[in-house]
KETI-737141 format. One line per 2 residues: number of its first residue (from 1); their letters; for each residue x, y, z of C-alpha. Coordinates in steps of 0.001 Angstrom, whole numbers. Last residue first. Layout:
! residues N
NUM) A) X,Y,Z; ...
***
This chain:
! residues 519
519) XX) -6097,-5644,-1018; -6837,-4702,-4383
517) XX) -9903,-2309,-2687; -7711,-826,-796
515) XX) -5499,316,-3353; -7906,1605,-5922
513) XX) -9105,3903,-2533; -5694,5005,-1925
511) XX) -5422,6440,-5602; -8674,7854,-6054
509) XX) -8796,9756,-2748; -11012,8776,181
507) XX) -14389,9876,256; -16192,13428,1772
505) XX) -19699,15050,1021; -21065,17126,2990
503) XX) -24599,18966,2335; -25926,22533,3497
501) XX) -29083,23607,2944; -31366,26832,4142
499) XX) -34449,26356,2956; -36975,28523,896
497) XX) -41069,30188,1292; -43443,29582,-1544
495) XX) -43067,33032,-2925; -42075,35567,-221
493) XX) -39779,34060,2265; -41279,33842,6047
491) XX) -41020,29730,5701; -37525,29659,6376
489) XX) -37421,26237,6741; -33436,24626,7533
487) XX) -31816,21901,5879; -28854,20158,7094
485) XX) -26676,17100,6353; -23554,15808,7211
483) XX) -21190,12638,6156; -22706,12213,2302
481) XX) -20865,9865,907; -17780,9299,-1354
479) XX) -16254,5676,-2548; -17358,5116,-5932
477) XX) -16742,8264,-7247; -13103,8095,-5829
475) XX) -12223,11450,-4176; -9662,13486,-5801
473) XX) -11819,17706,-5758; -13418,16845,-8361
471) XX) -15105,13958,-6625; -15945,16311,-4088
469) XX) -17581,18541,-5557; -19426,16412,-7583
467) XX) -20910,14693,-4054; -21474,17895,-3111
465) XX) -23589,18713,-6354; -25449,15521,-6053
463) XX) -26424,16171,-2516; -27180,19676,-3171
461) XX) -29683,18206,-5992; -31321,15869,-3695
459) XX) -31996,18029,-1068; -33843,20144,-3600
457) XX) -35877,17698,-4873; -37075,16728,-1945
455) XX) -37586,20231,-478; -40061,21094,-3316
453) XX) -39733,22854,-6517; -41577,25938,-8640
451) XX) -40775,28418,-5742; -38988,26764,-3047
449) XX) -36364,29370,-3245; -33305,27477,-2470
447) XX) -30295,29066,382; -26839,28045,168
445) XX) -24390,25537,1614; -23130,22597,-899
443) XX) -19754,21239,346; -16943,19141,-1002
441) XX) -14363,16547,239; -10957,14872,-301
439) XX) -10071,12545,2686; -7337,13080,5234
437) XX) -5774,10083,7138; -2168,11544,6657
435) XX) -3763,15073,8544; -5506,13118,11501
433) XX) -2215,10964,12094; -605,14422,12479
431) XX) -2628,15413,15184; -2942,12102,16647
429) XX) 595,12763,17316; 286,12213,21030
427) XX) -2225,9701,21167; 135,7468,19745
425) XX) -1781,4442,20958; -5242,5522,22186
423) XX) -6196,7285,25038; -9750,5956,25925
421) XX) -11964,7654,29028; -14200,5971,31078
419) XX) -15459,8451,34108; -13699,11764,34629
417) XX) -15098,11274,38009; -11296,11887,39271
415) XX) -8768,13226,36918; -5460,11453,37077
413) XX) -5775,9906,33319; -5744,13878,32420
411) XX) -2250,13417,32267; -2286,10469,29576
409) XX) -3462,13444,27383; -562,15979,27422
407) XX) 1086,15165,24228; -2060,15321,22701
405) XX) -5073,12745,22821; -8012,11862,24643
403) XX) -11138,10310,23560; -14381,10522,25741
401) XX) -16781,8137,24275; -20664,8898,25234
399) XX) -22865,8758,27422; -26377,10678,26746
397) XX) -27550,14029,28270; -27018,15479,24819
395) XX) -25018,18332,23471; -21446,16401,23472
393) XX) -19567,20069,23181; -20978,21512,26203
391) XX) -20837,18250,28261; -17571,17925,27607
389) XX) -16921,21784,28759; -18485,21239,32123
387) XX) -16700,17667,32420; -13245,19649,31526
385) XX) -13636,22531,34285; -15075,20528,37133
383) XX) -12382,18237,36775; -9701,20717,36553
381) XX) -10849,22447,40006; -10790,18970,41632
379) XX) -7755,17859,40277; -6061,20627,41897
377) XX) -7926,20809,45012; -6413,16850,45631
375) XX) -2712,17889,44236; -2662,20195,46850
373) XX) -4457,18665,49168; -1990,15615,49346
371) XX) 811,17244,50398; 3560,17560,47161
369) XX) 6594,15727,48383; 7010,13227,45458
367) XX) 7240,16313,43463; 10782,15423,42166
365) XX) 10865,11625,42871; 9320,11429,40024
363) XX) 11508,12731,37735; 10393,13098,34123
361) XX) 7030,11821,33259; 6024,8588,34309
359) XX) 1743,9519,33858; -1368,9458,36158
357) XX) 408,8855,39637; -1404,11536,41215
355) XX) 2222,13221,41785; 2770,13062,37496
353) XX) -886,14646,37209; -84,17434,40005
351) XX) 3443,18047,38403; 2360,17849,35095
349) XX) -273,20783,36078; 2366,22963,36708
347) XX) 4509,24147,39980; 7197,26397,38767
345) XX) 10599,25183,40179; 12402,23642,37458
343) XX) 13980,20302,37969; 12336,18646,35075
341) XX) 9560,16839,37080; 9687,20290,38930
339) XX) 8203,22069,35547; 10342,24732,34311
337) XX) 13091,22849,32171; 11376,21229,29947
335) XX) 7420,23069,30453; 9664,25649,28356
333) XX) 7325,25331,25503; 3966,26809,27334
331) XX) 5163,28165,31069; 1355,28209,31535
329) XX) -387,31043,33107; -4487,30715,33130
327) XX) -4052,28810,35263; -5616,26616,38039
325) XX) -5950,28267,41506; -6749,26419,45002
323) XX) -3688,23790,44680; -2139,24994,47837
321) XX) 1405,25935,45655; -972,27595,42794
319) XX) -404,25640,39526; 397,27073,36508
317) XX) -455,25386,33640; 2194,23400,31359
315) XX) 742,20141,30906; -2646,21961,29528
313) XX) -5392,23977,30923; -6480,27194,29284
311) XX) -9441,25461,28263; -10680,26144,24453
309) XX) -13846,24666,23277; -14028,23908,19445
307) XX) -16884,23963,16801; -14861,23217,13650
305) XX) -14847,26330,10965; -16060,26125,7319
303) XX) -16818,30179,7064; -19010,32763,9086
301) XX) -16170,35760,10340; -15615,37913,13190
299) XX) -12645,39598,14002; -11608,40139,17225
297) XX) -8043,38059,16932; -9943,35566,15037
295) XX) -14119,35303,16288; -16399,32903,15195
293) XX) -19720,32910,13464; -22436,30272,13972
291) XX) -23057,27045,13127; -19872,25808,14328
289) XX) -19038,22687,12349; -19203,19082,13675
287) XX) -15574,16891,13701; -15588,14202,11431
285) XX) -15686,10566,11490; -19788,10688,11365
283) XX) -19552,13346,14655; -16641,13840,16799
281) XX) -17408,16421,18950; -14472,19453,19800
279) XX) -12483,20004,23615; -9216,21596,22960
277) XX) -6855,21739,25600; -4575,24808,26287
275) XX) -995,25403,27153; 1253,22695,26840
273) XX) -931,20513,24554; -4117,18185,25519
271) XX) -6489,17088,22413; -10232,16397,23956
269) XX) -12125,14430,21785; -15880,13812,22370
267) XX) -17496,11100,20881; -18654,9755,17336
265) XX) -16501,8039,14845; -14538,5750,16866
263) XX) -12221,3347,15142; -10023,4359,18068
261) XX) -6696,5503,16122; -8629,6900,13146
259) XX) -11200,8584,14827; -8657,10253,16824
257) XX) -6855,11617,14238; -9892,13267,13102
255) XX) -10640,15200,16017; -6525,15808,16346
253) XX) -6651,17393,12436; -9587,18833,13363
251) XX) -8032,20657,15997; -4682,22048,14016
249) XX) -6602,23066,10820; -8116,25758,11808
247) XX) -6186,28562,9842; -6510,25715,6693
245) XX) -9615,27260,4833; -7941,31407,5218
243) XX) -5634,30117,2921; -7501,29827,-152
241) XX) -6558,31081,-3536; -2719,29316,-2673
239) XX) -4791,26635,-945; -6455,25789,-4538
237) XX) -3142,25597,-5980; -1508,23247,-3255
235) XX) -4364,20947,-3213; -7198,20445,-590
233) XX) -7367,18684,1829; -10579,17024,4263
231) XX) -11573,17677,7923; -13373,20805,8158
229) XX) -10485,23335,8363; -8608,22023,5981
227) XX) -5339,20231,5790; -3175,21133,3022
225) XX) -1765,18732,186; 1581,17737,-1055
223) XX) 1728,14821,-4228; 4736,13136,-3866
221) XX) 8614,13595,-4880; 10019,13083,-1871
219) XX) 13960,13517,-956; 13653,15195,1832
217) XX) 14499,18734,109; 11915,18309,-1813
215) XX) 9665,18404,971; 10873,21193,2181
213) XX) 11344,23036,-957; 7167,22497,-1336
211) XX) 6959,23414,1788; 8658,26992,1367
209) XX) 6897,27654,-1959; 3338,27174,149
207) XX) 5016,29279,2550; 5876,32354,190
205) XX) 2676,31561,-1784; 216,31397,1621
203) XX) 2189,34911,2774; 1281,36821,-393
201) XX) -2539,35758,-270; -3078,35754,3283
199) XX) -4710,39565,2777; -6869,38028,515
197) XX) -8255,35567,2764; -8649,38086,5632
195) XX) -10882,40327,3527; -13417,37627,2545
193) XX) -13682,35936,5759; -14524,40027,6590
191) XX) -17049,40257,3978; -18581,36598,4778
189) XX) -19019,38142,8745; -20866,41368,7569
187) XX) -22581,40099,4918; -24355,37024,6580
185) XX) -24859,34499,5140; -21802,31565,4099
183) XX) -18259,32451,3741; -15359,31926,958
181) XX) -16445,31678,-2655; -19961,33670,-2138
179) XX) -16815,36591,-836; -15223,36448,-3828
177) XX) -11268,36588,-3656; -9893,39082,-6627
175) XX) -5709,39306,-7182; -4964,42027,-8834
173) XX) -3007,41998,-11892; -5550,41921,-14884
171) XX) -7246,45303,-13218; -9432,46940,-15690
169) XX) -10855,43590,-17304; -10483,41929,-14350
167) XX) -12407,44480,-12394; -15240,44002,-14903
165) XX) -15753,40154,-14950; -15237,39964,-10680
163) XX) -18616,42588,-10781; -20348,40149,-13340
161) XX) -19122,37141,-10817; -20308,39285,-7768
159) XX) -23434,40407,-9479; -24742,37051,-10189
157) XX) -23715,34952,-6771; -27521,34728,-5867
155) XX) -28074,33296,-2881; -25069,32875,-919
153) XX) -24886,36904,-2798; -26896,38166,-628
151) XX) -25428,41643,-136; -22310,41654,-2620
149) XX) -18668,41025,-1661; -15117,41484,-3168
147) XX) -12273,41425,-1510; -9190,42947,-3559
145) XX) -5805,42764,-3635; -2862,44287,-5219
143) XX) -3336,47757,-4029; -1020,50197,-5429
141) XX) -3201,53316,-4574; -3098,54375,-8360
139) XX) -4853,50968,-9387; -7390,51107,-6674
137) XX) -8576,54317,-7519; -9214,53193,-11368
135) XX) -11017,50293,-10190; -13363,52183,-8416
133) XX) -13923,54005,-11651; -14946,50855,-13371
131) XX) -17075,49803,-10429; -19135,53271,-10958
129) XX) -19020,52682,-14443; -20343,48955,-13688
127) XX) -23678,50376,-11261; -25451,46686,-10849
125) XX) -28945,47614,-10826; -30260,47385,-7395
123) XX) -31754,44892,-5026; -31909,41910,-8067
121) XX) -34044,39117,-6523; -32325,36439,-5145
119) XX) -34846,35929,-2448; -32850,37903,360
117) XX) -32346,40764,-2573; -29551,40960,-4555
115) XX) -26261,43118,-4944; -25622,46195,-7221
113) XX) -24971,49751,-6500; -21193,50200,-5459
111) XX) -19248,51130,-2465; -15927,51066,-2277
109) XX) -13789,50524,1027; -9735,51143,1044
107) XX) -6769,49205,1676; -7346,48432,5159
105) XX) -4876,45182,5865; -2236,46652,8439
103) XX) -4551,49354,10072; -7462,46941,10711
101) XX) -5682,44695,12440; -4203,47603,15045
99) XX) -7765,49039,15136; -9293,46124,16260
97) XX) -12161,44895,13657; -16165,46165,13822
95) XX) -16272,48853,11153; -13889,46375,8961
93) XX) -16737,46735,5973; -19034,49518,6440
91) XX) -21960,49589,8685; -23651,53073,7552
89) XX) -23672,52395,3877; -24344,54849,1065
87) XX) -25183,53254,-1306; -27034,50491,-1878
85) XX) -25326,46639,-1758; -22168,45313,-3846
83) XX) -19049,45785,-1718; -15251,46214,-2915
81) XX) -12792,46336,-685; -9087,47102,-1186
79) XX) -6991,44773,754; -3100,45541,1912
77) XX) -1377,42115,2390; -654,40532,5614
75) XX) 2828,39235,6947; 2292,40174,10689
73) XX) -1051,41245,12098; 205,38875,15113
71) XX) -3378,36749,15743; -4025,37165,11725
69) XX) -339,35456,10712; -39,32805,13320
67) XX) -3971,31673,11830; -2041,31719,8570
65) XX) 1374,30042,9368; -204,27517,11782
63) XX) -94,24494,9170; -1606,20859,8994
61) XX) 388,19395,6057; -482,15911,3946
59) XX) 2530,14021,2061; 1108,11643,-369
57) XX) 2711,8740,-2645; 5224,7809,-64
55) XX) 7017,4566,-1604; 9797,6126,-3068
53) XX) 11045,7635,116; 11774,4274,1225
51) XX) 10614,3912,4883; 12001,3682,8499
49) XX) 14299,7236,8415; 12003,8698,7077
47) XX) 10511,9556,10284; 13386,11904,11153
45) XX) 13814,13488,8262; 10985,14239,7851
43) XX) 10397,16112,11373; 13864,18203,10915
41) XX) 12338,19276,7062; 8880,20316,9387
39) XX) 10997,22566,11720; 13090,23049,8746
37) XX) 10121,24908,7446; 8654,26614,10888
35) XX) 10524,29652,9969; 10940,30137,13883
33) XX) 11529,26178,13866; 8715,24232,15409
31) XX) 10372,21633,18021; 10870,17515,16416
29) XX) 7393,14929,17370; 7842,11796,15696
27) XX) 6109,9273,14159; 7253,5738,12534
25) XX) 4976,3281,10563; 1257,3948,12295
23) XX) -1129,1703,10775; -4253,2825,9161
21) XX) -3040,2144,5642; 665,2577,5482
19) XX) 1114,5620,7883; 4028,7810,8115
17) XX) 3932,10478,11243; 5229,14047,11560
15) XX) 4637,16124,14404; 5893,19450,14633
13) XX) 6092,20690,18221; 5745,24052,20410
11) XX) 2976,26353,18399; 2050,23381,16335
9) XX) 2700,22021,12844; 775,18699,11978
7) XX) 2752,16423,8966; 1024,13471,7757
5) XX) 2557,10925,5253; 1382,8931,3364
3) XX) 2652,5274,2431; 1607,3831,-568
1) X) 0,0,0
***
């Protein structure tokens, strides 16, 4: 069988593992590099050293670059906006993003007639000299990217393509991200998806180029793709249109790994690192999308985007000395040589897991003094924190599998009335095992008018759509189906009412499916 490869990069680690089916060849975890690229070339090289490098037919990459990129407001492009609605606007686009964000990326707001109405109606009549002349401003401002959006336009994507037509025509060089491309309703949240994908743009071909090298560089010659934020890939030139798809990629990568390394496809997963865990449902071998719009560095935006809970609780929180405080401080990546188990002298929550007798980290020996309350009030304030955000993310009163992974998962082993938990084997680069076990996938989410059709039918034509989607995007035809589904009434719509639908469709690609089925 080819071997893949899966390669997560993380704030402190980059894991790399090599997996020949479902089975875990060699993994290993080597620290993220500043330029994070010989971070991952350090990681190859490592696990390559069990395999021919001739036999890897995929290499699959789970990056932080872009979400690094928005929390810093380092590395972004200048973006001149272009919005189709009815002048003039009160709520303009950015109106609602810090100031120090906003001040790297504004390249100017234009306002043009055009746009459609909630039912796909035309609003206005689309105003092209006035986009022509917009064009000309842009042009002498030296912008070299442009977001472009249009009220409605989940619904009716007309005036945005017509509006893309004639800025192309007056601007061949500027890059153009549509915002019916990127987010889902509303305008204010799509716009800004909108605006942070095309400032990415630069940055995702400098480390898209970067990778590529790396990779190289090791010797493979394979197909690279990028982890996205809902579970599947996507190719190298599609992420170079579409960074702002992968900025989540590092939890669903650990949601998915987990499925793989259990054979559990719905539960909670809760991925443990140094500073935070991240508590997500596993739902149909996936993990389930927020349904509503979530904030980057205090920006709001509406696109694919898991539906994760963030504790700051990890193996490097702070610890108070009588156990009655729990974080938020964590010493993060230098949990080596602070933590007592490494002969530092901050007390952390590997101390209180390692003194519980959870895990065999370090030196024991080192906190085998710790009075019994302490670690007692410890565990007791982390318990209550992780069962209150399990049951948040399960949404049901029901039992179900808690899976834990991360390099810090064995250390919630020491939680009391936890109840059955599983940790799986290599737990700790389920990360990466979650971005070599990726699957090619495609989405349908807009709004039909039920004028002249019926819900049937038009379930069934998203489906098939998705299902196109994601065959086109390397799944085999044979082997894709239909892991979500969701239509909503919105019965107050003029003529016959519509419904909100969104379909998923995911399969394994062409190649590794021919393979399995010769086996």
């Amino acid at each position: 069988m080819p071997l893949r490869i899966g390669i997560d990069v993380g704030g402190t680690n980059t894991d790399a593992v090599v997996l020949d089916g479902s089975r875990v060849v060699a993994a290993t975890k080597a620290p993220t590099s500043k330029d994070v690229t010989s971070g991952i070339l350090a990681a190859l090289t490592e696990v390559l050293g069990a395999v021919d490098t001739g036999e890897v037919a995929s290499v699959f990459i789970g990056t932080t670059h872009f979400i690094n990129a928005i929390a810093q407001g380092r590395d972004l492009g200048r973006v001149a906006v272009v919005r189709l609605a009815t002048p003039p606007q009160s709520l303009l686009p950015m109106i609602d993003w810090p100031d120090r964000l906003r001040e790297v990326v504004d390249g100017g707001v234009y306002v043009c007639a055009g746009g459609a109405q909630f039912d796909g109606s035309p609003l206005n009549e689309l105003d092209e000299a006035g986009l022509r002349q917009a064009a000309k401003q842009i042009g002498a401002s030296g912008v070299r990217h442009i977001a472009l959006s249009s009220v409605f336009s989940t619904v009716n994507p007309e005036p945005e393509i017509r509006a893309e037509e004639i800025l192309r025509e007056e601007l061949p060089e500027v890059s153009i991200t549509r915002s019916a491309l990127v987010g889902r309703n509303g305008l204010l949240e799509r716009e800004s998806a909108t605006i942070l994908n095309a400032a990415l743009l630069d940055l995702a071909g400098s480390v898209i180029d970067g990778l590529e090298a790396a990779v190289a560089s090791a010797g493979i010659s394979a197909t690279i793709s990028l982890s996205q934020n809902d579970g599947t890939v996507m190719p190298l030139d599609r992420a170079r249109t579409f960074p702002i798809f992968t900025i989540a990629s590092g939890p669903t990568n650990s949601i998915r790994g987990a499925a793989l390394l259990t054979g559990i496809d719905h539960g909670v997963v809760v991925d443990v690192g140094g500073t935070t865990s991240d508590v997500g449902m596993l739902h149909h071998g996936f993990p389930r999308e927020s349904t509503v719009a979530m904030s980057f560095a205090g920006v709001r935006s509406n696109f694919r985007i898991p539906d994760v809970l963030s504790l700051a609780l990890g193996g490097g929180t702070h610890i108070a000395e009588d156990g009655s405080a729990v974080g938020p401080e964590s010493v993060g990546h230098r949990i080596t040589t602070e933590a007592r188990v490494f002969g530092g002298d901050t007390l952390t929550f590997t101390d209180v897991a390692v003194a519980a007798g959870a895990a065999q980290v370090g030196d024991p020996a080192a906190v085998s003094g710790l009075p019994a309350d302490t670690v007692r009030r410890a565990l007791g304030i982390a318990t209550e924190r992780l069962v209150r955000a399990i049951d948040k993310a399960k949404l049901t009163v029901a039992d179900i599998p808690v899976i834990l992974v991360g390099g810090g998962g064995p250390l919630l082993a020491a939680l009391p009335d936890l109840g059955d938990v599983v940790i799986p084997d290599h737990a700790g680069v389920a990360n990466a095992v979650g971005a070599a076990f990726a699957e090619a996938g495609g989405e349908v989410d807009r709004i039909y008018s039920l004028s002249g059709t019926t819900r049937a039918e038009v379930l069934e034509s998203a489906t098939a759509e998705a299902v196109a989607r994601a065959v086109e995007a390397g799944a085999d035809p044979e082997a894709v189906r239909i892991v979500d589904t969701e239509d909503v009434p919105l019965t107050h719509l003029p003529g016959g009412g519509a419904v909100h639908v969104r379909v998923k469709a995911a399969g394994p690609f062409r190649t590794l499916a021919t393979t399995l089925k010769g086996q």
